[in-house]
N, C-alpha and C positions, 0 to 999 in steps of 0.2 A: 391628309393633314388635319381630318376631325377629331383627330385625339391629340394633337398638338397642344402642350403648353405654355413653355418658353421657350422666346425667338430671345438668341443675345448677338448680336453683328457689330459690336462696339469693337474699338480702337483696330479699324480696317482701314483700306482707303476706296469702301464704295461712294459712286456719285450719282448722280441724274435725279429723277425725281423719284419721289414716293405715290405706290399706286395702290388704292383702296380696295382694287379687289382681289391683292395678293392673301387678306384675310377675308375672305367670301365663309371661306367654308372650313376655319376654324374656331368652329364653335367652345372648343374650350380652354379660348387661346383664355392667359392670366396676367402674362408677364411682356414686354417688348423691350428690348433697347439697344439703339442704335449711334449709342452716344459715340463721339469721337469719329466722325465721318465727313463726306463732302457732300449729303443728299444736302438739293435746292427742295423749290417747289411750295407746294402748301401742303398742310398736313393733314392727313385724312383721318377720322374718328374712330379711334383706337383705344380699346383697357389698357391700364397699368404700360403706360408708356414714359420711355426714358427716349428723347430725340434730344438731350443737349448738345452743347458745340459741333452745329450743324449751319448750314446757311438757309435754312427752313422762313419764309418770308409768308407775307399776308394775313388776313384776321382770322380769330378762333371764331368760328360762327357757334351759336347754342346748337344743341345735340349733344354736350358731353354731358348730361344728367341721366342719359341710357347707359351709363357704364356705371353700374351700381354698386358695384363691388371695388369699384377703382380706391387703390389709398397710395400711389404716387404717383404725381405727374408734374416730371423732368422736362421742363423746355428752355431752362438756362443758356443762355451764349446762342442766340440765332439772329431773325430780324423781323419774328411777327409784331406786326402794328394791330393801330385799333384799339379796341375797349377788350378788356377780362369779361368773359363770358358770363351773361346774368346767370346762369343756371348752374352755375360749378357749384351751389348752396344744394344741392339735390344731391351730389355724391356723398352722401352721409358717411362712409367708411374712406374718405380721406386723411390720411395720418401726415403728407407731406406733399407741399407743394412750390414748385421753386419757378419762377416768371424773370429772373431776374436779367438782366445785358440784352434786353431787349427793346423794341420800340414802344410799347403799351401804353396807352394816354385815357384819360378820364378819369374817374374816381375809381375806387375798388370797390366790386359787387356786396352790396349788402348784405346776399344772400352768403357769404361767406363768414356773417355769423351764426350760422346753422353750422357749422361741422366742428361738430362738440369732440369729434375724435383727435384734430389737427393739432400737431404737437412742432410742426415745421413751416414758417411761411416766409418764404424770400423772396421779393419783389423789388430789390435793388436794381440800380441802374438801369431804369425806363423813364418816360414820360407825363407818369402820372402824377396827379393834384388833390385836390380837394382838401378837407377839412381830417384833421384823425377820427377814424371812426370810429362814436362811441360804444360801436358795437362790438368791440375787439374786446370789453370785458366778459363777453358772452363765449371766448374760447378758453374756458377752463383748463384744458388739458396740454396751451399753447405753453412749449419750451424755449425755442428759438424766434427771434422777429425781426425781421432786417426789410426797412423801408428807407435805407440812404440811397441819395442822389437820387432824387425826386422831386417834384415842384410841392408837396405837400406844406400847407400851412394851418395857422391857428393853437389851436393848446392844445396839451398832454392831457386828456380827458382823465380823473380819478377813477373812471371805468375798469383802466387797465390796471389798476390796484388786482383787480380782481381775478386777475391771470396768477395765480398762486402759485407758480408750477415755474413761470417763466424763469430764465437762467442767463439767456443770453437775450439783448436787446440791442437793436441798434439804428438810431434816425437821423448818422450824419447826411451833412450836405443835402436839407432843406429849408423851409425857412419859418419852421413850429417856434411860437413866439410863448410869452405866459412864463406862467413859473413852473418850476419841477415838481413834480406832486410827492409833499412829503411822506405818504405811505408807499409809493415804489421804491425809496431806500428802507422799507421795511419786510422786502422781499427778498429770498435766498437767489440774489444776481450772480453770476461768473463774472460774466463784461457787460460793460455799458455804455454805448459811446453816440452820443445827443453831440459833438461836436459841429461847427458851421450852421449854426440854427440862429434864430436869435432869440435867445433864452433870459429871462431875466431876472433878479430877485437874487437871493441866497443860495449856497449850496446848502440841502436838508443836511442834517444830525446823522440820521439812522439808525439802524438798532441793532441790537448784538448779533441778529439772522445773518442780516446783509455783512456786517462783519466779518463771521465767518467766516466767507466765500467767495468773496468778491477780489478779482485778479487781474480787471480792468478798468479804468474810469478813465475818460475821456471828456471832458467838459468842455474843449477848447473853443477858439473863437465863436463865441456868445458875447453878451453884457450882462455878468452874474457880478453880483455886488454882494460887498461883506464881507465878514474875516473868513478863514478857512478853517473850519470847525475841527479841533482839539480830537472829534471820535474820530478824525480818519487815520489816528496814529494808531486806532485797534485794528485796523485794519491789516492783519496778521497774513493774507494770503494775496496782498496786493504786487502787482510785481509793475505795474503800468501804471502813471499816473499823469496828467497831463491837463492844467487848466491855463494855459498860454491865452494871450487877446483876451484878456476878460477885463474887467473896471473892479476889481477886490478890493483895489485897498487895504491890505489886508500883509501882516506879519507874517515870517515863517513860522508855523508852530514847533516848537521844539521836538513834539510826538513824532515828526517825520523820524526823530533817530530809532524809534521806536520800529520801524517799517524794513525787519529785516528780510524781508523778499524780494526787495523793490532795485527792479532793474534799472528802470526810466523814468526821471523826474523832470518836468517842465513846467516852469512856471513863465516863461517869457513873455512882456510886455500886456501883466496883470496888475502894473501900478502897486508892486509889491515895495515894504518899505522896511526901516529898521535893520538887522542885524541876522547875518547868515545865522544860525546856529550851528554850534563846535560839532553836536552828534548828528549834523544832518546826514555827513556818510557813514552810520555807524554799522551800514548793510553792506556786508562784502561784497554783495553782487551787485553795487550799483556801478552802471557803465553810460550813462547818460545822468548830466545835470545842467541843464540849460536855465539860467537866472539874468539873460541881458534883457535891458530894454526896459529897466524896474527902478526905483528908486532905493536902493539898499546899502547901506554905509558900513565904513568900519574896514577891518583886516578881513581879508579870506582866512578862513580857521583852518589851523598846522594839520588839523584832522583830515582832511580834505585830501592829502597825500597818501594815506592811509588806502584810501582808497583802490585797492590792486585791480580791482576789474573796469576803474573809469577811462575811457577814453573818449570822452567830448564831453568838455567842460566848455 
């Protein structure tokens, strides 16, 4: 097995444990994965490992800074506990890394702004806290960021401005407080979804990048106050929009007619007031408009019918 590469054993139905000296004496092993199985156990220190949706249990001990050339490591959907390994900051050629449906508590290793290469970091649904870390503007080359459903609190550091690259972000169901930092709407985002936080202040402007691009937003249950800024009607590629539970205040802007990609609109129980507007469905593909629980007067507009693709009004 010394000139073994790649092991692939996914979507099988082996079980029992994993034993660390099946790789003794594969020295050029590169690749592993054993996703889609029933191994228990603890995991043994292994390169470029994929062990997702496993029932893989107990803590990452350090030791994985010896696997130097590692650039993914899969351990989604299991049940290790414990803290994230101080020393994952030493796999310099990490490009992706996914923690998430699992038990992991503590803060996230610092050291995890050393990997200048990470374009992938998912750490949803586990038990971790702390403060956002300012360090995350030190991952230049990060695309993807999914830290919902976590105990994290405190503010949206300006740091993460400097993730220039980033596309998709996402920090529902924590409890990051502060305002939204207005140069991340001046990033080229896909999705964004800060929803169940408590967030406060204004929704930002944005700029013609973010524009663009952007095909999800997500703001819901926060306390954001303020009208609903006029540029989200440029918002040309959005198809998801959703600021429900908020304290706005705030009118419908007439630009929504302007939003002909837009699937899903929800404004529910944002203290919204005044007068539907006639072009709000001028999107044929709108199939969601949810507006209860607002203060809003007047006729439902004849345009509203119009609408061929809605079904939940």
């Amino acid at each position: 097995m010394s000139s073994m590469r790649f092991i692939d054993l996914s979507h099988n139905s082996f079980a029992g444990q994993l034993f660390a000296t099946f790789f003794d004496n594969c020295f050029n092993l590169r690749s592993v994965s054993f996703a889609m199985n029933s191994f228990e156990g603890q995991i043994p220190m292994l390169r470029n490992l994929d062990l997702s949706n496993n029932a893989l249990s107990g803590n990452l001990v350090n030791g994985i800074s010896t696997l130097h050339n590692l650039k993914e490591l899969m351990l989604q959907n299991n049940q290790f506990s414990g803290s994230l390994p101080n020393d994952i900051g030493f796999c310099l050629h990490l490009i992706k890394v996914d923690f998430s449906t699992n038990q992991f508590s503590g803060e996230l290793p610092e050291s995890l702004g050393r990997l200048n290469s990470l374009s992938y970091l998912r750490v949803s649904n586990n038990l971790l806290s702390g403060e956002f870390p300012q360090w995350i503007g030190n991952l230049t080359s990060l695309e993807h960021l999914d830290l919902s459903n976590n105990q994290f609190y405190g503010n949206i550091p300006l740091s993460l401005v400097s993730c220039t690259m980033l596309s998709k972000i996402y920090l529902r169901g924590n409890s990051f407080n502060g305002t939204i930092p207005e140069g991340l709407f001046g990033l080229g985002l896909e999705e964004m979804d800060f929803s169940h936080n408590q967030l406060i202040g204004s929704i930002p402007a944005g700029s013609n990048r973010l524009l663009e691009t952007l095909t999800k937003l997500d703001l819901s249950v926060n306390h954001l106050q303020g009208n609903i800024p006029a540029e989200i009607g440029l918002l040309s590629k959005l198809r998801f929009l959703n600021l429900s539970w908020n304290d706005l205040h705030s009118q419908i802007p007439p630009e929504f007619g302007l939003l002909q990609n837009l699937m899903v609109l929800d404004l529910r129980n944002s203290a919204m007031y005044g007068l539907i507007p006639e072009d709000t469905c001028d999107s044929g593909n709108l199939a969601v408009l949810q507006l209860d629980g607002n203060y809003l007067k007047g006729s439902i507009p004849e345009e509203i019918g119009n609408c061929s693709s809605l079904y939940l009004l």
